[in-house]
C-alpha positions in Angstrom: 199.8 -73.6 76.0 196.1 -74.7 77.2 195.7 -70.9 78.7 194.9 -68.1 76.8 197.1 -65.5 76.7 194.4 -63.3 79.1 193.8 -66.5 80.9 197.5 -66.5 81.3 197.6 -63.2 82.5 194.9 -63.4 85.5 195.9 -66.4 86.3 199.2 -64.1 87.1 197.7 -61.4 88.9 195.9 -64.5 90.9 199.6 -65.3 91.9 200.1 -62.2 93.2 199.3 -61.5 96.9 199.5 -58.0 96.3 196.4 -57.8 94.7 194.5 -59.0 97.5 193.5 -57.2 101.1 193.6 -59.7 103.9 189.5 -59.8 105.6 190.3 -58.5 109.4 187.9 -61.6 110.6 189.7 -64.1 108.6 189.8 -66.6 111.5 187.6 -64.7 113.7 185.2 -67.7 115.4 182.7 -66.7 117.9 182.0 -68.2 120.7 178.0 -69.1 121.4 178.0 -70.0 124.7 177.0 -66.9 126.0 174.4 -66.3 124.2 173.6 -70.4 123.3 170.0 -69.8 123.9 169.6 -66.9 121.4 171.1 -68.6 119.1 168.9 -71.5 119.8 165.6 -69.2 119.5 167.0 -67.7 116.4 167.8 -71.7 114.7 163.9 -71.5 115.4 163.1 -68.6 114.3 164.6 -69.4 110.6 162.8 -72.3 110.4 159.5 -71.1 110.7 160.0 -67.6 109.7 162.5 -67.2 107.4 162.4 -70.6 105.3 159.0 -70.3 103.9 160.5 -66.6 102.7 162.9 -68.6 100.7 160.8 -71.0 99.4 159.0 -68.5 98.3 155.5 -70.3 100.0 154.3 -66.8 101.5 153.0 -63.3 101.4 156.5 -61.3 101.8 155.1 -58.3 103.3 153.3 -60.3 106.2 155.8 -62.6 106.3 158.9 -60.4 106.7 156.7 -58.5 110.1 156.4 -62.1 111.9 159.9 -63.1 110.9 161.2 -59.7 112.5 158.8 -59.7 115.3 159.5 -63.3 116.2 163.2 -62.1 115.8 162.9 -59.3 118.0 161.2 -61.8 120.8 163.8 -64.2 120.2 166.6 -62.4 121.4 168.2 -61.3 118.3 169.7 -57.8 119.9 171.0 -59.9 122.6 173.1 -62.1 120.1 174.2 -59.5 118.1 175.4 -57.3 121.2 177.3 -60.4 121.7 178.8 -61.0 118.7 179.6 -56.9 118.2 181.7 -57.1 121.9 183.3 -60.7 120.3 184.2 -58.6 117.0 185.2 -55.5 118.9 188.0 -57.6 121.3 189.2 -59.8 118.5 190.1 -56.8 116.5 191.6 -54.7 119.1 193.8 -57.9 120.0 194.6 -58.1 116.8 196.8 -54.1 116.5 
């Protein structure tokens, strides 16, 4: 055989639905609209904010207060209330 015997066996348990607990939000997909120009600020927002985080091109600390001011101003409460109320009606229409 080209599996090892515990290769062998996880590859078992792998066959196993059992072992694994379906994610409620599976094939949850949001819908934007409502909220398309949040999510347009927030597109923004990332790029000039959050990108030069990653990068690693700034000072953290002063970078992480303009990222979650500019946040803030970009409507980010506004898109997550959104997407909470999407999550909230997909699950109870899921019981």
């Amino acid at each position: 055989s080209i599996m090892s015997e515990s290769e062998q066996a996880e590859f078992s348990w792998a066959q196993d639905f059992s072992n694994f607990t379906l994610d409620p939000f599976a094939s949850f997909i949001p819908d934007s609209t409502p909220v398309k120009q949040a999510v347009t600020q927030m597109s923004n927002v990332m790029t000039e904010y959050a990108n030069p985080l990653y990068y690693g091109a700034v000072d953290v600390d002063s970078q992480l207060s303009k990222l979650k001011t500019a946040a803030d101003a970009g409507g980010l409460s506004t898109l997550q209330a959104e997407m909470e109320k999407q999550a909230n009606a997909y699950l109870k229409a899921a019981k």
